[in-house]
C-alpha positions as a Markdown table, in Angstrom:
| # | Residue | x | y | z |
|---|---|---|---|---|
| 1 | Unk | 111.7 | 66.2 | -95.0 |
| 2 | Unk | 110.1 | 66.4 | -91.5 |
| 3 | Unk | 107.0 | 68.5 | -92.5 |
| 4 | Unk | 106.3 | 71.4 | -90.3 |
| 5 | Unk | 104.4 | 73.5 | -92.7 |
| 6 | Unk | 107.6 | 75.0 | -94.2 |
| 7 | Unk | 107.5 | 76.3 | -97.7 |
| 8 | Unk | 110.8 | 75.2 | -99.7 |
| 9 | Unk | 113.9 | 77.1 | -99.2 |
| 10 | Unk | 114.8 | 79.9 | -101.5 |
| 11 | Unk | 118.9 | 80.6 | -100.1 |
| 12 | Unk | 121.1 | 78.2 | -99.2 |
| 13 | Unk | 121.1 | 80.3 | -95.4 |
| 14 | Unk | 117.7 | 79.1 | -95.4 |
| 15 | Unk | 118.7 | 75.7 | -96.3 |
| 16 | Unk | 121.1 | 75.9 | -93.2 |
| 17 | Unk | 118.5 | 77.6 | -91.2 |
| 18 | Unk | 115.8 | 74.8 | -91.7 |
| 19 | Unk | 118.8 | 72.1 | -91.0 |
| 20 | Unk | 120.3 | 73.5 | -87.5 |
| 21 | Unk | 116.5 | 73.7 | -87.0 |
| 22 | Unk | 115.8 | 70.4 | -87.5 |
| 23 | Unk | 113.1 | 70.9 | -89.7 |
| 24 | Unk | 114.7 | 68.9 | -92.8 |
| 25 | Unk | 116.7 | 65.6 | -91.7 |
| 26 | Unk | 118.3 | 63.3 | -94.0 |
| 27 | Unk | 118.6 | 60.1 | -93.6 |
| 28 | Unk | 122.8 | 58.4 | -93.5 |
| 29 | Unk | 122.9 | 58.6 | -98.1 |
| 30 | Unk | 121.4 | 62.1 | -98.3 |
| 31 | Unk | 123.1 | 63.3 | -95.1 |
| 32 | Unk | 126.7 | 62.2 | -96.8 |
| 33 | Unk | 125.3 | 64.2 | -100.0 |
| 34 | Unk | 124.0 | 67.2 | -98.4 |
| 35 | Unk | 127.0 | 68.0 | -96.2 |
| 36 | Unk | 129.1 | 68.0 | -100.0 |
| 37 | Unk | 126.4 | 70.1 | -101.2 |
| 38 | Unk | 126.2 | 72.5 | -98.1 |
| 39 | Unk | 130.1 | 72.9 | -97.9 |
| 40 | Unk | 130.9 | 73.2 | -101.8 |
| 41 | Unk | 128.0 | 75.1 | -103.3 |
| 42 | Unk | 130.2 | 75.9 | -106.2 |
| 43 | Unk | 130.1 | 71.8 | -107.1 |
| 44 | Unk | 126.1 | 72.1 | -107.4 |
| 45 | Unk | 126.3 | 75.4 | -109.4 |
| 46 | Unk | 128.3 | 73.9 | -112.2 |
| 47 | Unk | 128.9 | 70.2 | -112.0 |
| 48 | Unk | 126.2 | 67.7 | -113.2 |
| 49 | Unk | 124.2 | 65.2 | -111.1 |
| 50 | Unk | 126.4 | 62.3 | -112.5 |
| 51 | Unk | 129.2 | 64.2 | -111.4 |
| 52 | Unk | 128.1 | 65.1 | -108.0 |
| 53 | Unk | 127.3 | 61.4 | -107.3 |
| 54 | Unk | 130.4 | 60.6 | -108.6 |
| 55 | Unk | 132.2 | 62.7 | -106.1 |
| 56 | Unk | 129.7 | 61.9 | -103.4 |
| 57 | Unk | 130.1 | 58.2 | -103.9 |
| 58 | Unk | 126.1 | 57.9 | -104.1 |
| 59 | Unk | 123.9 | 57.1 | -107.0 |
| 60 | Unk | 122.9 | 59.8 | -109.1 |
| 61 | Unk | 119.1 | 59.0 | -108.3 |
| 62 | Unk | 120.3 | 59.9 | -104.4 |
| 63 | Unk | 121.4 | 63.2 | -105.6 |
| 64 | Unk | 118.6 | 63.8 | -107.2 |
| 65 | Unk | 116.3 | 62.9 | -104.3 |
| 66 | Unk | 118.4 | 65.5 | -102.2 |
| 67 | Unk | 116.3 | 68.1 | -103.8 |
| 68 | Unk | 113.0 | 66.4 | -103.0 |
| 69 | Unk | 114.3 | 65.9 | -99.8 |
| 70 | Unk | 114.8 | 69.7 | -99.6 |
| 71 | Unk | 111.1 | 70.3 | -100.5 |
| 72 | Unk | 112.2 | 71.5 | -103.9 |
| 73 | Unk | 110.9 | 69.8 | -106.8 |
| 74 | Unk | 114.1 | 69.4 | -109.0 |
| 75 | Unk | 117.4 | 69.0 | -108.8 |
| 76 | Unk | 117.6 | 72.0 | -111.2 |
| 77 | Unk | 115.6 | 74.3 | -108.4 |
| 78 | Unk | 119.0 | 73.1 | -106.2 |
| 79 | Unk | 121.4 | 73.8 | -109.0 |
| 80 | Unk | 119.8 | 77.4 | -109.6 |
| 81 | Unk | 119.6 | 78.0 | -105.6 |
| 82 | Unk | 123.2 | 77.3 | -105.4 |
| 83 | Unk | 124.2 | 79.4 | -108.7 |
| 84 | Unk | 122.3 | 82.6 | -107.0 |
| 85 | Unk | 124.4 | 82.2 | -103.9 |
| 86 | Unk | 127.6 | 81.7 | -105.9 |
| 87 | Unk | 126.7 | 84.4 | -108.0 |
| 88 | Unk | 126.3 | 86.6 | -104.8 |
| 89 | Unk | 129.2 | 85.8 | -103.3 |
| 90 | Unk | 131.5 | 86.6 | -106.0 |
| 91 | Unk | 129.9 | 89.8 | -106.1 |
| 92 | Unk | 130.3 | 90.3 | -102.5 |
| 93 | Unk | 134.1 | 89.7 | -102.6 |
| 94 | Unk | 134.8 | 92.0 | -105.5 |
């Protein structure tokens, strides 16, 4: 993550935010990872690491460095970032 005093994001728009900002960029492994992530929320919210590497065609220990990446500290700080927004968007479209 390229540091520019930036506290951790807390929403996936943030996420977004601190991306188009250039203010997290991935190198080529992550990148391939975080565009899955970013596009399918949903995937992080209820598949497993494995699973997610699986899918990504990375090692699980690349998914799990994502996170880090991110300025989280775990992958389960991704998982429950991405649950919130799926959970807010369900109740959005009701």
């Amino acid at each position: 993550m390229k540091q520019a005093n930036v506290g951790p994001p807390q929403t996936l728009e943030e996420l977004k935010s601190l991306i188009a900002r250039r203010q997290i960029v991935f190198p080529d492994r992550l990148e391939q990872v975080a565009r899955q992530v970013i596009g399918r929320p949903e995937m992080v919210a209820f598949e497993s690491a494995a699973e997610i590497a699986r899918i990504c065609e990375v090692s699980q220990t690349t998914v799990l460095r994502l996170a880090q990446h991110c300025g989280l500290q775990t992958f389960a700080e991704l998982r429950s970032m991405m649950r919130n927004h799926v959970r807010k968007a369900a109740i959005t479209h009701r």
